[in-house]
N, C-alpha and C positions, 0 to 999 in steps of 0.2 A: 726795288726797295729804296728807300728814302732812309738814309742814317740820319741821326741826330744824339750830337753828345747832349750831356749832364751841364745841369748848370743849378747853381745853390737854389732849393726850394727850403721858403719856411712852411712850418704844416702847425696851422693850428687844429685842436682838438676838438670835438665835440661839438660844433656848430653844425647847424641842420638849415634846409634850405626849406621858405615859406610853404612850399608844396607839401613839403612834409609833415609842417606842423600844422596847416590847417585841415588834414586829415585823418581817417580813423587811428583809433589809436592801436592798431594792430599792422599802420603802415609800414611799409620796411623804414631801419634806420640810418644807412648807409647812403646817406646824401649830404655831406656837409658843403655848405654855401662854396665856399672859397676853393672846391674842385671845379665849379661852373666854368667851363671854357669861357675866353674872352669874346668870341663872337659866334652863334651858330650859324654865318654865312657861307662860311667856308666848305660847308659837309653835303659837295655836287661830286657826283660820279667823275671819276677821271683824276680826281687828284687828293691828297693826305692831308689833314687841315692843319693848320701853321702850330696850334696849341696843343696836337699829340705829339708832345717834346719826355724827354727824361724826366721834365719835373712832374709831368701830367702820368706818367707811369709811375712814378716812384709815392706820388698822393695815395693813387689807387692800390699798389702794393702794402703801402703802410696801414691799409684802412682794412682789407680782405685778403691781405698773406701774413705768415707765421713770424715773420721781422715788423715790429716797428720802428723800427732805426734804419732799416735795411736803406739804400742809397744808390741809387740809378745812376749808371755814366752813358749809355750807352742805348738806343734802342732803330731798334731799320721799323719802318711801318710802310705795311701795303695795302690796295683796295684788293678783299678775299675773293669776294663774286662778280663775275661778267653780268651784263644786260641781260635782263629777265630772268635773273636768277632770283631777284627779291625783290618785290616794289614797293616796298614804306619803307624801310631801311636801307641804309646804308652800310656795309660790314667790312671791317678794317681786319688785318691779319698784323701783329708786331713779334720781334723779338726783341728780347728785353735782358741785360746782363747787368746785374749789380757790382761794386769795389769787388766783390771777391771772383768776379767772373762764373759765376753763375748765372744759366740760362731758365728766362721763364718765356715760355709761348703762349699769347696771349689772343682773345678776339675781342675786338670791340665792335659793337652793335650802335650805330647813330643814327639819331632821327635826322632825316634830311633838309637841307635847305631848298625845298621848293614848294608847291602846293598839297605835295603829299603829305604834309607838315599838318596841314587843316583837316586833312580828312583822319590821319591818323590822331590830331591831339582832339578828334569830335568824339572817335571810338577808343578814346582812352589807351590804345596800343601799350603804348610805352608803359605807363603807370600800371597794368597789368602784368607786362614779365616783370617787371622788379619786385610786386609785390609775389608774385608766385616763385621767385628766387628768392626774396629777402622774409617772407613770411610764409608761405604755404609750405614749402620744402623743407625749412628750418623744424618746423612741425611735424612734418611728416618722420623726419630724420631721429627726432625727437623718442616718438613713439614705438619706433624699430625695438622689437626685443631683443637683436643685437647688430651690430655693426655689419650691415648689408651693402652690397653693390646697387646703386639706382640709377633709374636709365635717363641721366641727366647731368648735365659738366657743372666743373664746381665754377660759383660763384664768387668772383673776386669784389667787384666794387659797382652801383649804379650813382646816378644823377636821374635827377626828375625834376623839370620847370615846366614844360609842355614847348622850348623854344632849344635847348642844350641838349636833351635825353639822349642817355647812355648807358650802357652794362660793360662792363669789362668779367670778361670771363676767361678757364682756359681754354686753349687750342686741341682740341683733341687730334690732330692732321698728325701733332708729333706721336701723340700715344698711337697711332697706327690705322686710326678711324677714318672711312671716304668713304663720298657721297656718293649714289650711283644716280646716272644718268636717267634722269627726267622723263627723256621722248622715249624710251624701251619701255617703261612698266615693268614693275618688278614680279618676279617668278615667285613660285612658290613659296622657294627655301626661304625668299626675304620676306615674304608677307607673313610668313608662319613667324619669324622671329619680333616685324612689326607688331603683328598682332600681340602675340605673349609680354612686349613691353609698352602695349597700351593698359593691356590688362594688370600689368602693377601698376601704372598709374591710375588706373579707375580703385583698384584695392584699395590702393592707398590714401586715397578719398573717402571711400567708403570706409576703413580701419579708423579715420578719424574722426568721420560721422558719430560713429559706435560707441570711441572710445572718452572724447571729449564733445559734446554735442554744442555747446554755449563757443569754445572756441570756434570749433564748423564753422556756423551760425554767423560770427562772424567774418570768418574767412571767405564765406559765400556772398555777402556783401560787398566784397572787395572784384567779384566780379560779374558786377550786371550784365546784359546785353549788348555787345559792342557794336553792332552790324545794322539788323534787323529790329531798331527798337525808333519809338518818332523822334529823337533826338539826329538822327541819320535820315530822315527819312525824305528831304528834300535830297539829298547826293545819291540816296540809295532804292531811291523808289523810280529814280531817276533811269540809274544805272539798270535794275531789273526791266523796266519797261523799254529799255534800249535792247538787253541780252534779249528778251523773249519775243521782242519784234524782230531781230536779225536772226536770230534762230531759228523763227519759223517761218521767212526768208529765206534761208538756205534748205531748211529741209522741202518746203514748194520747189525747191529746182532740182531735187532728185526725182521727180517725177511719177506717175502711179497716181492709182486715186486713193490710194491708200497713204500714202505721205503728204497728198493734198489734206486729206480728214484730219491727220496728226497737225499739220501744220494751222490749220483753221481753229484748235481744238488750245494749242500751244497760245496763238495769239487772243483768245480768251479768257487765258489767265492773268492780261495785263492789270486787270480792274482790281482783281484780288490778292493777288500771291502773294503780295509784301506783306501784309497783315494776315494775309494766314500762317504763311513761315514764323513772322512774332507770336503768336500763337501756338503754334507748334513747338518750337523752343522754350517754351513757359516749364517748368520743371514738373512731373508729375512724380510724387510719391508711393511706394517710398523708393524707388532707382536711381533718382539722380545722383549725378556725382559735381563734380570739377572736372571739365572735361579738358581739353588740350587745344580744340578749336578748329587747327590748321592742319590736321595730321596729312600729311602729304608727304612725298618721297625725299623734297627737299629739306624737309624740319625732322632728318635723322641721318644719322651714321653709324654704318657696318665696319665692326673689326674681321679680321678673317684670321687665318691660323698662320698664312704667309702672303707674300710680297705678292707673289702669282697671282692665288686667289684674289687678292685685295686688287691687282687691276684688271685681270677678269672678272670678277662676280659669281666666277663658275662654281662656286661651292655656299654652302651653309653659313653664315657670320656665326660667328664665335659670342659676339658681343652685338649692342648697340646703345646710341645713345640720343634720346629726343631734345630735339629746340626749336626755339619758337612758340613760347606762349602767349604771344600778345594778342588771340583772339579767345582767350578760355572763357570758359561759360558756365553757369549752374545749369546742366541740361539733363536728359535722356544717354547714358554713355554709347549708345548705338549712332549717334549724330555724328561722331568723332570712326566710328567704323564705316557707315557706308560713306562719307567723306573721302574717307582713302582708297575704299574700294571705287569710284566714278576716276579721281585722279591721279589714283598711285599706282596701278597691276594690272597687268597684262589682262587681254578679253579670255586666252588660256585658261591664266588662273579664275578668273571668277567666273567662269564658266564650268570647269571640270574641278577647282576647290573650296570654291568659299565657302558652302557650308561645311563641309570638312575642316576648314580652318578657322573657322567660328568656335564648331565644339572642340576641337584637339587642340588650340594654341590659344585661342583666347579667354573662352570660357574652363577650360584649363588648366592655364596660367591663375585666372581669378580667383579661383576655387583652391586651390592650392596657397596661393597667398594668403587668402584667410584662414585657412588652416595653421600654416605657419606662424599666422599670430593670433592664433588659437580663439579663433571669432567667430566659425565657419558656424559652430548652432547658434548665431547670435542676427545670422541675414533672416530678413522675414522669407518667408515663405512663397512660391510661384516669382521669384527675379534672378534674373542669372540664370537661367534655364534655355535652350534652345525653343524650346517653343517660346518662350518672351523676347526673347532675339527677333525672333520674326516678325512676333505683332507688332514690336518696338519698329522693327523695320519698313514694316508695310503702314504701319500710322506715321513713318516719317518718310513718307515717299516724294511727297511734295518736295521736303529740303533735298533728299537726294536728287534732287531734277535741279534745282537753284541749284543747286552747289555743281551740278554738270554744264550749266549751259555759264556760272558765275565764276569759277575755280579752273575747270579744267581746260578752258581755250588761251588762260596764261601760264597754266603749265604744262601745256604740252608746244608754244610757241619757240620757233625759232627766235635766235638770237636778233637774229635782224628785221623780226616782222614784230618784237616786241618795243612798246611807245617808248619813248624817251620821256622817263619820267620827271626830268630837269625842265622838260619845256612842256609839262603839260598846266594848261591852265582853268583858272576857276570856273572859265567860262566850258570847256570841255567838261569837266567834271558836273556839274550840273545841267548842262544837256544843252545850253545855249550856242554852241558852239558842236562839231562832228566831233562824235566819240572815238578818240584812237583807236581804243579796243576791239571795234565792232570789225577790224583786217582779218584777229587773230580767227575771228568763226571760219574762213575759209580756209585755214591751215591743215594739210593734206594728216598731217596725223589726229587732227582732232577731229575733223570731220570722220575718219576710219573709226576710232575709237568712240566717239559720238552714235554715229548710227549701229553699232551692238548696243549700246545703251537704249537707243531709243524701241529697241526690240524687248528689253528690258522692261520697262515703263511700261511698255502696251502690255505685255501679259502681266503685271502689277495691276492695271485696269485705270493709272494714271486719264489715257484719253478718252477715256470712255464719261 
């Protein structure tokens, strides 16, 4: 932990930073110029940048907590995640105590100072969670027929330049919430709770579809295609045509003329697949929602009933709560489900549960939600049904395969076979140079996890 005292900040009012004002006007408003840290050089793995001091807490406290006079003396700031726990951020852990000695626990999210800076400020990243903390949430909260639990930390303060970007939010580590480990895949009990607080956040999309259509409308502006769209398509067409050549590279070396066929089958989707996925992601009505984008085991946190629990895993959470919006999308809500199901649960669960955990926790959840806010004879007709699940599923089978062979060999990477994303350069990232990532395809648990998958795919009729 890195202390650092207080030292006199002045805080002016009401100033907004250009990012914000040359934006829609439903952009969040929580960016005043004058919180801009002094340099964003400083924000490399390994150490705390010189300008998260007291006064750089005490700005953001005065802006998105319940004091504004409140007066920082005191805060320790740490780096929250190890290597390949996150690769476009950077995420800080602080404690923070005011003149009265009170404790606030806080996380800050930073864009980093390296080239992941360019790939992240091409797909908008940053400018996405703020506005889905500072404007989509706000709405949603809004709309609540009364004051509910949602599966999301509260929102203290952001900054947006496309060179600074930050959120400061709470810590939930002190309310009791952890993450559970990456390389196991989650069981059941946690996919059943995943599921059911994706499915408020798809509700809650859809409730303000319903309820305010012209707000939607613009809310759904606020998040085009970050990924898969031609504005990305020289780093990402790049990067697919690297995944789908090394991938079916590897599966030719397990041998059979049956993984040969898959493998020959895999490298002929090089020509098409980026522009079919953008296609595929195009919204069809009326289902879409706001989706989440990234839903994976690392972009949530289980409470559990006690201490035990909470470092076993061995029981049901009590609770949970989603982060990480900086890949949301107007899509298909099914995009955001089999997402998790390639890189977040065990071959177990999606073998002997998932469709059990489709209708019992997520369609469910959904269905009850809108009940709740008494909307439920208000969905059209044939959406949200299990049989639309499927179609939804098996028409997005192509993403589920991208997002297997593109998502799941850095999250199921060892610590130390994942790139160093300080020294990766531009010339990597667009193809001119060896792609670091292409190590992770040999990784003893993704290849494990990988080939049930690709058993998968074949009876889908993916190779066919």
């Amino acid at each position: 932990m890195h202390g650092r005292g207080g030292r006199e900040c002045l805080i002016q009012r009401g100033t907004r930073s250009a990012a914000n004002l040359q934006s829609s006007p439903l952009r969040s408003p929580t960016m005043p110029a004058e919180i801009k840290p002094p340099s964003p050089e400083d924000v490399v793995a390994g150490q705390v940048p010189i300008w998260m001091d007291a006064c750089f807490f005490q700005k953001a406290l005065r802006e998105g907590g319940d004091d504004p006079k409140i007066r920082v003396v005191e805060c320790d700031v740490e780096e929250a995640l190890g290597k390949g726990e996150n690769y476009v951020s950077i995420v800080y852990r602080a404690l923070v105590k005011d003149g009265n000695g009170k404790e606030y626990h806080l996380i800050i999210k930073c864009l980093p100072s390296n080239e992941a800076r360019k790939m992240s400020n091409q797909g908008k990243f940053f400018r996405k969670e703020i506005d889905m903390y500072g404007v989509v949430f706000p709405a949603y909260e809004k709309l609540q027929p009364k004051k509910d639990s949602l599966p999301w930390p509260k929102h203290f303060f952001s900054f947006l330049d496309g060179e600074c970007d930050y959120l400061v939010m709470e810590d939930l580590k002190r309310s009791g919430f952890v993450m559970r480990e990456r390389h196991r895949g989650l069981d059941k009990n946690h996919a059943e709770v995943a599921l059911s607080a994706m499915a408020k956040h798809h509700a809650n999309s859809f409730m303000m579809k319903i309820l305010d259509p012209e707000k939607f409308k613009k809310c759904v502006e606020l998040f085009p295609e970050s990924i898969f769209n031609s504005e990305c398509s020289d780093i990402m067409e790049t990067f697919i045509k690297t995944a789908l050549e090394t991938t079916a590279e590897n599966v030719r070396e397990w041998g059979g003329q049956r993984y040969q066929q898959i493998a020959a089958k895999i490298e002929k989707m090089q020509s098409t697949a980026f522009k079919d996925v953008i296609e595929l992601l195009e919204p069809v009505e009326p289902g879409a929602v706001i989706t989440h984008g990234d839903f994976w085991v690392n972009n949530m946190l289980f409470k559990y009933s006690n201490a035990k629990e909470a470092e076993t895993g061995s029981a049901k959470p009590v609770d949970i709560k989603l982060l990480d919006f900086q890949i949301a999308r107007y899509s298909s809500p099914v995009t955001d489900l089999v997402y998790f199901m390639v890189s977040s649960i065990t071959g177990k669960t999606r073998k002997e549960h998932w469709d059990d955990l489709l209708e019992s926790a997520y369609l469910k959840t959904f269905w009850d939600t809108m009940e709740y806010f008494g909307l439920k004879d208000q969905v059209p007709k044939g959406i949200f049904t299990m049989e639309w699940l499927k179609s939804e599923c098996r028409r997005n089978i192509l993403f589920t395969f991208m997002s297997s062979i593109t998502v799941t060999p850095a999250v199921l990477a060892e610590a130390e076979e994942a790139p160093d994303m300080d020294k990766l350069t531009e010339e990597e990232l667009t193809g001119e140079a060896p792609n670091p990532f292409v190590d992770l395809y040999k990784g003893k648990v993704f290849v494990a996890r990988f080939k049930e998958l690709v058993d998968l795919f074949e009876e889908e009729g993916l190779f066919f």
